[in-house]
Every structure is written in structure tokens, then in C-alpha cells.
C-alpha positions as CSV (number, residue, x, y, z in Angstrom):
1,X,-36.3,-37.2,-43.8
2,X,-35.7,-34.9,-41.2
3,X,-32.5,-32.7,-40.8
4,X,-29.2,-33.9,-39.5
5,X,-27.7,-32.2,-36.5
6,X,-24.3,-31.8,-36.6
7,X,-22.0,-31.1,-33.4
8,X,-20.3,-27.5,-33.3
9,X,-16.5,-28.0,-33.2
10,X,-14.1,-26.5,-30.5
11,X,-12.6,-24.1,-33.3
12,X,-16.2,-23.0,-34.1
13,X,-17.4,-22.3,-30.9
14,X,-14.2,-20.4,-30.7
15,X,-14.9,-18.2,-33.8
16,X,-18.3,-17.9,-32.4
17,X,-17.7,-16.2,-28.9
18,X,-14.2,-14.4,-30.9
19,X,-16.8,-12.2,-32.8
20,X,-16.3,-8.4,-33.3
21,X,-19.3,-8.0,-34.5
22,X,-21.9,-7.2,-31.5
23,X,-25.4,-8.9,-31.0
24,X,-28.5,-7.5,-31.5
25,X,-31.0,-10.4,-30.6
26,X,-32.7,-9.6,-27.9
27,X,-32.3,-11.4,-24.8
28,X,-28.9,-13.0,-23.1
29,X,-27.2,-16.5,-22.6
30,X,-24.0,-17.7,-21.7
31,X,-22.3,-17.6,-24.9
32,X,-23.4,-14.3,-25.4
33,X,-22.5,-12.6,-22.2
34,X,-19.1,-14.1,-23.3
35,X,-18.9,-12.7,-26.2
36,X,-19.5,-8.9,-24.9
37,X,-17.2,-9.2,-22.2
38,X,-14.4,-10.1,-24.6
39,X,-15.4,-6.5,-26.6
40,X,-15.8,-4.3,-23.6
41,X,-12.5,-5.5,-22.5
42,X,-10.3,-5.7,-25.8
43,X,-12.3,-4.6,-28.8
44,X,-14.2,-1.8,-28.2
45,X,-12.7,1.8,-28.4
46,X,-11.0,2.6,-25.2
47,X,-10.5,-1.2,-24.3
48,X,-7.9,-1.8,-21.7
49,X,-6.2,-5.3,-22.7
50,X,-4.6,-5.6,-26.1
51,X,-6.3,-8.7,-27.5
52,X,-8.2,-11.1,-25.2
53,X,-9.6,-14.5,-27.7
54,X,-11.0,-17.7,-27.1
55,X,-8.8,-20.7,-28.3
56,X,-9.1,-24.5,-28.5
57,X,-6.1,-26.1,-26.2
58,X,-6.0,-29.7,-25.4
59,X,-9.7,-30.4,-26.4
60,X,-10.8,-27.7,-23.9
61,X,-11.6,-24.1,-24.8
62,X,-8.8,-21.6,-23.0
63,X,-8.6,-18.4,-23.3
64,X,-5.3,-16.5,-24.4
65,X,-4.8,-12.8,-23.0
66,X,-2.6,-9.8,-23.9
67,X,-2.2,-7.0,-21.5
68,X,-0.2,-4.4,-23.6
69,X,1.6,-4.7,-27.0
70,X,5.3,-5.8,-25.5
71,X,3.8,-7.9,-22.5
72,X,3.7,-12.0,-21.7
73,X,0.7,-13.7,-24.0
74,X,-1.2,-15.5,-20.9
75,X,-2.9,-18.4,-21.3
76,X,-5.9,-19.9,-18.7
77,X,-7.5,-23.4,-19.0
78,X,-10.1,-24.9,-16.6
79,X,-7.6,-25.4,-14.1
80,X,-7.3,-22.1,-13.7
81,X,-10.8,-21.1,-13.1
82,X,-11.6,-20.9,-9.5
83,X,-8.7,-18.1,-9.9
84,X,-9.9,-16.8,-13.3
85,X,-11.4,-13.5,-12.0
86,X,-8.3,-12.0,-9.8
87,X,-6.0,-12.9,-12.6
88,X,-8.0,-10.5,-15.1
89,X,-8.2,-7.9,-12.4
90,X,-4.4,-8.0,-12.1
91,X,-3.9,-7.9,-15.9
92,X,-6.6,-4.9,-16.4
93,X,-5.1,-3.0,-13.8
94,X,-1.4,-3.5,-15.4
95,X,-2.6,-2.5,-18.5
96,X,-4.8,0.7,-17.4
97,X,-1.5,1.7,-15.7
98,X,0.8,1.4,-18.0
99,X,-1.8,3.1,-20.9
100,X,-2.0,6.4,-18.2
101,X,1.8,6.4,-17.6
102,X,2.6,6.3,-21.4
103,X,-0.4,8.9,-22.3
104,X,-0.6,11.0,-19.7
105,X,2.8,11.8,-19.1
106,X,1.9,15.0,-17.5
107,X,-0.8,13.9,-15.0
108,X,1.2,10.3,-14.2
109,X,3.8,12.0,-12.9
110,X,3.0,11.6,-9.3
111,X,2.3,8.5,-9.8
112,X,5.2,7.3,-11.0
113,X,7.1,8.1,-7.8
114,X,3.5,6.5,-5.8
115,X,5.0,3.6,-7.7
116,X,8.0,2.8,-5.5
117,X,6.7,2.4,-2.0
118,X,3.3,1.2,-1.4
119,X,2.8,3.6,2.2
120,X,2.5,6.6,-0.7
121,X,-1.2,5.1,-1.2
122,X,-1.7,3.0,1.8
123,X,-4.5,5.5,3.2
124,X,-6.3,5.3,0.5
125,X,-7.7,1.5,1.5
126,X,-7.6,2.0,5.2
127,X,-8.3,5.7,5.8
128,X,-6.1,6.1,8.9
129,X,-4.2,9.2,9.5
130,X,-5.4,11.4,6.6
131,X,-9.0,13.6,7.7
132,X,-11.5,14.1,5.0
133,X,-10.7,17.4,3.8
134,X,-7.2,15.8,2.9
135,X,-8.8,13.0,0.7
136,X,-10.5,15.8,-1.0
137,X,-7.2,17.7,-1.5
138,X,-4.8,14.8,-2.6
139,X,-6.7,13.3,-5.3
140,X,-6.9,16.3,-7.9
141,X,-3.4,17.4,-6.6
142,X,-1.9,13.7,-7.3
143,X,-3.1,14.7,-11.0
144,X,-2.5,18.0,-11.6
145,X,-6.1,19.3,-11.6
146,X,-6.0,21.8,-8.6
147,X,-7.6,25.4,-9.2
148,X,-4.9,27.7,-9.7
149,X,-3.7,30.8,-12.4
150,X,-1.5,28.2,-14.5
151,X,-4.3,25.2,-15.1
152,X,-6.4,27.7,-16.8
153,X,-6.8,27.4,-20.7
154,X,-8.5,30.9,-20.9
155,X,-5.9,32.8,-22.6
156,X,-7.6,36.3,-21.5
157,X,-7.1,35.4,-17.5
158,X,-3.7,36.2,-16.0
159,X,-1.2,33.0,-15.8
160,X,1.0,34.8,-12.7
161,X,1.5,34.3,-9.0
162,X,-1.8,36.1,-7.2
163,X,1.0,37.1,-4.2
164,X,4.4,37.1,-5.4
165,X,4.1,38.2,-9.3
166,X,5.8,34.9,-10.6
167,X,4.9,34.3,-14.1
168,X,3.0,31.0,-13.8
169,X,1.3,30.0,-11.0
170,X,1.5,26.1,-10.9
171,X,0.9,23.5,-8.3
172,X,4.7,23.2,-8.3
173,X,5.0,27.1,-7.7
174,X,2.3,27.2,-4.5
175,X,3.8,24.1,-2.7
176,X,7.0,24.9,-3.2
177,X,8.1,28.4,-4.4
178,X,6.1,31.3,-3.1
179,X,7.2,34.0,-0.9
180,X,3.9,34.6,0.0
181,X,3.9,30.5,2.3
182,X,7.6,30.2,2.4
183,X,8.3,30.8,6.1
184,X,4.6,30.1,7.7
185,X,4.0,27.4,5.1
186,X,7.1,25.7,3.5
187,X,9.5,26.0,6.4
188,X,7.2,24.8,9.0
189,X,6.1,21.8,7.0
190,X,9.9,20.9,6.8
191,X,10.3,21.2,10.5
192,X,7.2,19.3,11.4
193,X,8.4,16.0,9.1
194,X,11.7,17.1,10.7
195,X,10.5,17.2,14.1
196,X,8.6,13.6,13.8
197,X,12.1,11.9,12.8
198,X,13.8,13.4,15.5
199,X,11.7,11.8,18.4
200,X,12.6,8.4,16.5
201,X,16.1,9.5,16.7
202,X,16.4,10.3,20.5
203,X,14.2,6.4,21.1
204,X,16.8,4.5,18.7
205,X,20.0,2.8,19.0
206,X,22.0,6.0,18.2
207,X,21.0,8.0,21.2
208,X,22.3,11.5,23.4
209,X,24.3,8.5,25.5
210,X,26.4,7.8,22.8
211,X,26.5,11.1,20.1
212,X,26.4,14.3,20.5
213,X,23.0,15.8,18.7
214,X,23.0,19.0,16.9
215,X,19.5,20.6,15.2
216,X,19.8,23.2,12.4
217,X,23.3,24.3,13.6
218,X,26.8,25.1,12.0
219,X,29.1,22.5,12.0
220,X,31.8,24.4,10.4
221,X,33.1,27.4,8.6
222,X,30.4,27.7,6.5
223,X,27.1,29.2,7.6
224,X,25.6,25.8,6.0
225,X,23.1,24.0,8.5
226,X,22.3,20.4,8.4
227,X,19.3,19.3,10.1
228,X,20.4,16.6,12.1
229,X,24.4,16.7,13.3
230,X,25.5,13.7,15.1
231,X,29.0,13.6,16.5
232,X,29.9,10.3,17.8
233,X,31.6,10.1,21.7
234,X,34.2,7.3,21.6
235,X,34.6,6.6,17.8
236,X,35.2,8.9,14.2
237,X,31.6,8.3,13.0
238,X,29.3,11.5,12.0
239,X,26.2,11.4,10.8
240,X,24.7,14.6,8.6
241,X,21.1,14.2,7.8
242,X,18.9,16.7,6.2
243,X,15.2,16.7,5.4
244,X,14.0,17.5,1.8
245,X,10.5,17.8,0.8
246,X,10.1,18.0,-3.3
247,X,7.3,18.4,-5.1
248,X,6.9,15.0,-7.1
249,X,7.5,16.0,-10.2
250,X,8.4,12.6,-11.9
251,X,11.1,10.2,-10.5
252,X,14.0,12.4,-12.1
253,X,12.7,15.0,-9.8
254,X,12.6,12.8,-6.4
255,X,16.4,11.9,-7.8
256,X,18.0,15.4,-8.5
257,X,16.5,16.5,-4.7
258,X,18.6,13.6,-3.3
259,X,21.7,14.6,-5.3
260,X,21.1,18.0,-4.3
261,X,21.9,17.1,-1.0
262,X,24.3,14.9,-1.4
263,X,26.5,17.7,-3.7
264,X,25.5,20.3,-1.0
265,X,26.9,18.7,2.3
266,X,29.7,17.4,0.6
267,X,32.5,19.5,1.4
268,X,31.9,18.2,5.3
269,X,33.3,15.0,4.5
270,X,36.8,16.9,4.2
271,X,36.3,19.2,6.8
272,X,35.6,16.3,9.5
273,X,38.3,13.8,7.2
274,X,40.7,16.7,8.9
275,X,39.7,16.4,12.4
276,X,40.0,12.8,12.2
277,X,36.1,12.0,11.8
278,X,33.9,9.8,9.1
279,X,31.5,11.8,8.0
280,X,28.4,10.2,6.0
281,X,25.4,12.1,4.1
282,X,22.1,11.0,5.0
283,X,19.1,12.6,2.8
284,X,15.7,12.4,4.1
285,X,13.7,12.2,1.3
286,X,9.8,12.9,1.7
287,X,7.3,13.8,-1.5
288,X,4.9,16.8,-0.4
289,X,2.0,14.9,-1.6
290,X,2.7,12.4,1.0
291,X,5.3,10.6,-1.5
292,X,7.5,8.7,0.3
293,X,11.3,7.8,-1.1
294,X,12.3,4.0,-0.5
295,X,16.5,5.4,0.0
296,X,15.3,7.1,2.8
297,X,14.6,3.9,5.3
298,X,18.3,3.2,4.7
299,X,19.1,7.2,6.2
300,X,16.9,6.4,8.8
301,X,18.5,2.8,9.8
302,X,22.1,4.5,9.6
303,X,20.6,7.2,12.5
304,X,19.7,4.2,14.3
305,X,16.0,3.5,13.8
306,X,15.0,0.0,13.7
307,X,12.8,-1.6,11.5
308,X,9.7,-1.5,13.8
309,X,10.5,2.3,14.6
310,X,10.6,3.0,10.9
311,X,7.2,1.4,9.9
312,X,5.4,3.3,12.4
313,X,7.8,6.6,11.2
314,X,6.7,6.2,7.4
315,X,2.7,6.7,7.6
316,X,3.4,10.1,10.5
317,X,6.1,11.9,7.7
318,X,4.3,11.2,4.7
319,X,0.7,12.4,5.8
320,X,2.3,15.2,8.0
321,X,4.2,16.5,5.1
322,X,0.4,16.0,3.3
323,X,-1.7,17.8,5.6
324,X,0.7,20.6,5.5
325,X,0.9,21.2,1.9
326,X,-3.0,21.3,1.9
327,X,-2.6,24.0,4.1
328,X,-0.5,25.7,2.2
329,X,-2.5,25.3,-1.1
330,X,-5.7,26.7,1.0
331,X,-3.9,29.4,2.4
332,X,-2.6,30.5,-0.7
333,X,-5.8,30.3,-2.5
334,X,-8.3,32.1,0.6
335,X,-5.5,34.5,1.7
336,X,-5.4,35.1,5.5
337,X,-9.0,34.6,6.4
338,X,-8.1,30.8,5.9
339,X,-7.6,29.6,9.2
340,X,-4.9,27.4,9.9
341,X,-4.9,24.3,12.1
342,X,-2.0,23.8,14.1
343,X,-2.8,20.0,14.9
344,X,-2.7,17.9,12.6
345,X,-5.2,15.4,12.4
346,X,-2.8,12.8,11.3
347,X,-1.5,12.9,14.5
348,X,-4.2,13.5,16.7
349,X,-3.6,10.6,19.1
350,X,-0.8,12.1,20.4
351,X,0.0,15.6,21.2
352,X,3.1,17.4,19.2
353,X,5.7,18.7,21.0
354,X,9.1,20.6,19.8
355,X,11.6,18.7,20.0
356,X,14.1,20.5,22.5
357,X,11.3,21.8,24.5
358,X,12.6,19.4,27.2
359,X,16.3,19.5,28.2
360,X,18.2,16.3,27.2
361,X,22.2,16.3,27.6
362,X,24.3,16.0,24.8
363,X,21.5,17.5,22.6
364,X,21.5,21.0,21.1
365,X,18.7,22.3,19.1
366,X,18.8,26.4,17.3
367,X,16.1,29.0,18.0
368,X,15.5,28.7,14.3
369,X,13.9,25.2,14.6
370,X,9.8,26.1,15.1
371,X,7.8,23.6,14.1
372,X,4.7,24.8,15.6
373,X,4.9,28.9,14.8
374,X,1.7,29.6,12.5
375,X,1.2,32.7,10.7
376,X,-2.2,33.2,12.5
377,X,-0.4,33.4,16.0
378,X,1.7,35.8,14.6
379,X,-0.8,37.8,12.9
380,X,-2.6,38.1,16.3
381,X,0.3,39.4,17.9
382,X,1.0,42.4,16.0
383,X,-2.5,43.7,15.6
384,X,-2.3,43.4,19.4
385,X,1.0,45.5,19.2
386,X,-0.7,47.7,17.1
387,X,-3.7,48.4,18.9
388,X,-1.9,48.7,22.2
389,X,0.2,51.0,20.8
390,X,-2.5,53.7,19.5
391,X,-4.3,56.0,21.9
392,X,-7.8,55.0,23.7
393,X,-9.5,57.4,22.0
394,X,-8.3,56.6,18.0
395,X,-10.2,55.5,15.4
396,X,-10.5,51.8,16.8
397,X,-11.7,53.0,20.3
398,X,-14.9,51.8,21.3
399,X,-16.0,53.4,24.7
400,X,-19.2,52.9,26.5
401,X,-23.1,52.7,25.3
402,X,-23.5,55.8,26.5
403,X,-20.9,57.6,24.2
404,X,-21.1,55.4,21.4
405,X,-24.9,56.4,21.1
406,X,-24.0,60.0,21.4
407,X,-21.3,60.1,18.6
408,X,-24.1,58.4,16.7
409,X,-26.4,61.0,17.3
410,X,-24.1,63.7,16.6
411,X,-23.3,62.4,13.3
412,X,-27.3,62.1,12.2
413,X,-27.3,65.8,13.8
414,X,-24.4,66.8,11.2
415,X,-26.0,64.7,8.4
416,X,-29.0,66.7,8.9
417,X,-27.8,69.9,9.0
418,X,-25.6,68.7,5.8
419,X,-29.1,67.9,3.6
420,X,-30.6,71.2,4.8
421,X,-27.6,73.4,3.1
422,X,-28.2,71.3,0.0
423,X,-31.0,71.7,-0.2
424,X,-30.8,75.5,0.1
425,X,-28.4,75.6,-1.8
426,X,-25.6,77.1,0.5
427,X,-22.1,76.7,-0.6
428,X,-19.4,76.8,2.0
């Protein structure tokens, strides 16, 4: 008699590719292949999905997925297969996410504030306006992991600023804080994002024809300067907007600069309430790591940009206010023999100019306003100072061939004359 076969049920097939335990025949089929993509993705250490099983569902085998512990159980039959492989991605994806958010809560804070406008990453899939040394630079900077005197777990080096002495020198410290960048570094990188948003300004609906435009000026008895001051003509409207670049240190972070802003301009709304004027707080909120603030298109819209001039806007502020801060950390790190760029390659297409350069009525822009003043121009100038200043023949004179070779051989002369006394023993 010979043996009976007998047909595998759904539910055993089931409990068949469901396995934990792994295979250790040799060779590969279907079922098998099956079986070890279900433990890479859910069973072995360091899976990404919370469970992902086989189960029988209207006489067809489906397959039942749990991204993380609180998410959606997701079912997918055969109807779903031609779409089976994007859906997974999606899932994976949601669930490495949320895993680095919840367990690295110091190296996800960046990007939880990536999170809230998709521009913030946009350059990573297209490339455009961010040069290669800026890749290079963002990446380990988005996760905490730049070289500096604070990241270092060696408990004999020094933790403090290398320039300014501050007790810890973070990435938060170097973009942000130190003396040693703040006015060649920090400044100008606000007044270049500035500058960018003020050339959408002067194109928009709110133009010099209709307000009066004021740039880092006093408005009123306090020596407080917004950045952008505009004064309506024939109606009580006033616009204050300021530019704010935080370092993204979580969402709570991007929040409290906003705030800070709002608190600090807020005694204008009762000085122009007095003079008869409505006066509205716009912050302009851009992350230094290229971060870019969703509130702010709404600032933007109330100074008149439309939604065209604001898409274009968002990619120029958010890798200007990048390429800057790389600067900055370089600068920082090499000292002055780093050589700064003064254009930026994000905006290479088209030249930079200061706003104000070019007289425009109705528009009024400080002295203090210098968007394009590097430390390396002024570095130049006062060693030029300096050596104009000292007499041809000082230490830094060089004169002809002619007398340079004679000084040389008056010093070998000397040199010699030196060795002979030692070695006569002569004291002088």
C-alpha cells in the first residue's frame, strides 16, 4: 500500500511560514524566502515592525502587520498585491521613525522640527541649491555628531569654548553663542536670510508705493530695532517683522524663539495703538540647519508675498541660513586660516546684492544692515593699515635683491665670528 498524501491546510501553511525558528537546509524556495523576510523584519533583534504573521482570511492567506505597539493592525490580501511592496516601505519607514524619535531623544531632535515642512529635507532627493561640502556638513550636524570640545567622552580633554572660555562647547554653543563668530558669523547669516526676504518684499503686493519701508531702524522710544518696519500711506496698518534663526533644538525650541519675539516687540502695539496705527508682529522663523518653520509663510503672506513668491523664497532662506552656519562651524574649528566664501553656492545663479544699495523712495535701510561684510575683508584691511603705518625700513621691509642678499651675508659674517669666540672661549 503506498502512503496517503494529505493536503496542507491554510492554517498550517500559516504556522509554517509564521516560524521563529530559522532554517538551516541548504538551498532556498519560496516558502522559505517568506519565512526569513518575516524574521529580518519583525523577529529578529533590532527588527523594525512590531509583529508581521501570516493568517488564513477568506480561504486565501493575508498577511496582518503591526508597525509599532499603539499603531493600526493592517491587514493585505491578494487584492492588494500589485501595491504590496510600497505599503511595507511606508509602514517600515513609520516605524524606524518613530523607534529613533522615542530612543534617541537627543539625536532626533532636529528631526523633529524636519518633521513639519517637507522643504527642511527637500535637497536631499534633488540636490539643488546645497554644494557638496554642505551635504557633508548637514548630515552629522542634523544628529549631533560634529567634532567639537563637548561631544567628547574623554574626561581628561577640556569640555570649554577653544575662543571664548565658555564651559561647554556644543554644536548649540558654535552656531549660536560665540563671541569669537558673533558679528562676522551669526549676524551676517541673519542679514543674508534677511536680505533674501526683503527682495520678495519690494516685488510683492505690499510695496514702497503703498508703505513706507524701514530696515533695522528705531521705530520708537526704545533703542529696539525690528528688521522689517512697514508703515502704511493711506490706512492704520503696520507691519513689524523680525528674522530669527534658532538652533533646532527640539520643537519646544523653534516655539520659545517665536514667542521670544512676539513678547519682545510687544509693547509697539501700544505705542502705534497711540498714534492711531494697527500694529501686527510678524516672526520670521528660519532653523540654522536649514529648518524651516511652517508659521512663517503666514508672516510672509501678511508682508505681501504670494504664494508663488513664497515657494521659490523657502528653498533660498533655508539653504542660505545652511551654508552660513557651515561657515561658521569651519571657521570656528580652523580659526582664521579658513577662508570664507562670500557667495554662496545656493545662490549662485544670481548675484547678491544689499538690499538698499540702490535708491528706492519710501525705503530706508541703517548702516548696520551688512549682509556681505566678511571677516577676511576686514582682516585684510587692517594688516594693510598696519603695514602702511610702519616705516619702509621695519622689520617687515623687504627691499631689493641686492640688499636682501647683503643683510644675509652680514648675518653668516656675524654667525661666524659668533662660533669663532665659542669656540675660543671668549666671554663678552
Amino acid at each position: 500500500m503506498g502512503l496517503k498524501t494529505q493536503k496542507a491546510t491554510l492554517q498550517e501553511q500559516c504556522e509554517y511560514l509564521n516560524t521563529k525558528k530559522a532554517i538551516t537546509k541548504g538551498g532556498y524556495s519560496l516558502f522559505s524566502r517568506m519565512n526569513e523576510a518575516i524574521r529580518t523584519l519583525s523577529v529578529n533583534l533590532g527588527a523594525p515592525l512590531k509583529s508581521m504573521q501570516f493568517i488564513p482570511e477568506n480561504g486565501e492567506i493575508a498577511l496582518e502587520v503591526q508597525a509599532s505597539e499603539n499603531s493600526q493592525i493592517k491587514v493585505f490580501s491578494k487584492a492588494d498585491s500589485m501595491k504590496l511592496v510600497t505599503k511595507l516601505k511606508d509602514l517600515v519607514k513609520s516605524a524606524m521613525l518613530k523607534n529613533f524619535l522615542e530612543n534617541k531623544k537627543v539625536k532626533s531632535k532636529v528631526v523633529q522640527v524636519l518633521q513639519h515642512h517637507p522643504q527642511s529635507n527637500k535637497f536631499v532627493n534633488d540636490g539643488k541649491n546645497c554644494s557638496i561640502s554642505c551635504q557633508k556638513f548637514v548630515h552629522p550636524a542634523r544628529l549631533s555628531q560634529l567634532i567639537c570640545n563637548g561631544n567628547s567622552y574623554n574626561k581628561d580633554l577640556p569640555k570649554n569654548c577653544r575662543w571664548c572660555g565658555y564651559e561647554c562647547e556644543s554644536q548649540a554653543h558654535i552656531l549660536q553663542h560665540c563671541t569669537y563668530s558673533l558679528s562676522s558669523g551669526i549676524t551676517q547669516r541673519h542679514d543674508r536670510v534677511l536680505n533674501r526676504i526683503l527682495q520678495e518684499v519690494i516685488r510683492g503686493g505690499k510695496d514702497n508705493n503703498h508703505y513706507d519701508i524701514m530696515v533695522d531702524t528705531e521705530p520708537g522710544p526704545t533703542r529696539e530695532r525690528p528688521d522689517i518696519i512697514m508703515i502704511q500711506k493711506d490706512g492704520p496698518e503696520v507691519l513689524l517683522a523680525d528674522v530669527t534663526v534658532p538652533y533646532e533644538n527640539g520643537v519646544v525650541a523653534i516655539e520659545a524663539a517665536w514667542d521670544w519675539k512676539m513678547q519682545k516687540y510687544s509693547h509697539f502695539i501700544d505705542y502705534f495703538a497711540r498714534l492711531g496705527k494697527r500694529a501686527v508682529i510678524l516672526p520670521l522663523v528660519v532653523g540654522s540647519l536649514g529648518t524651516y518653520w511652517p508659521d512663517t509663510s503666514n508672516s510672509l503672506r501678511m508682508l505681501g508675498l504670494s504664494d508663488g513668491q513664497i515657494r521659490n523664497l523657502i528653498p533660498d532662506i533655508s539653504m542660505i541660513a545652511l551654508e552660513s552656519s557651515k561657515q561658521i562651524y569651519w571657521r570656528h574649528i580652523f580659526g582664521d586660516s579658513y577662508r570664507i566664501v562670500s557667495d554662496l553656492y545656493c545662490r549662485k545663479d544670481q548675484q547678491e546684492i544689499r538690499f538698499g544699495d540702490e535708491p528706492m523712495e519710501n525705503v530706508q535701510v541703517s548702516d548696520r544692515f551688512q549682509p556681505f561684510k566678511t571677516r577676511e575683508r576686514e582682516k585684510k584691511s587692517e594688516e594693510e593699515k598696519k603695514r602702511r603705518s610702519k616705516s619702509k625700513k621695519g622689520k617687515t621691509w623687504r627691499g631689493s635683491k641686492k640688499q636682501t642678499d647683503s643683510r644675509q651675508s652680514g648675518k653668516s659674517n656675524q654667525n661666524q665670528g659668533f662660533q669663532r669666540s665659542v669656540g675660543q672661549g671668549v666671554s663678552r
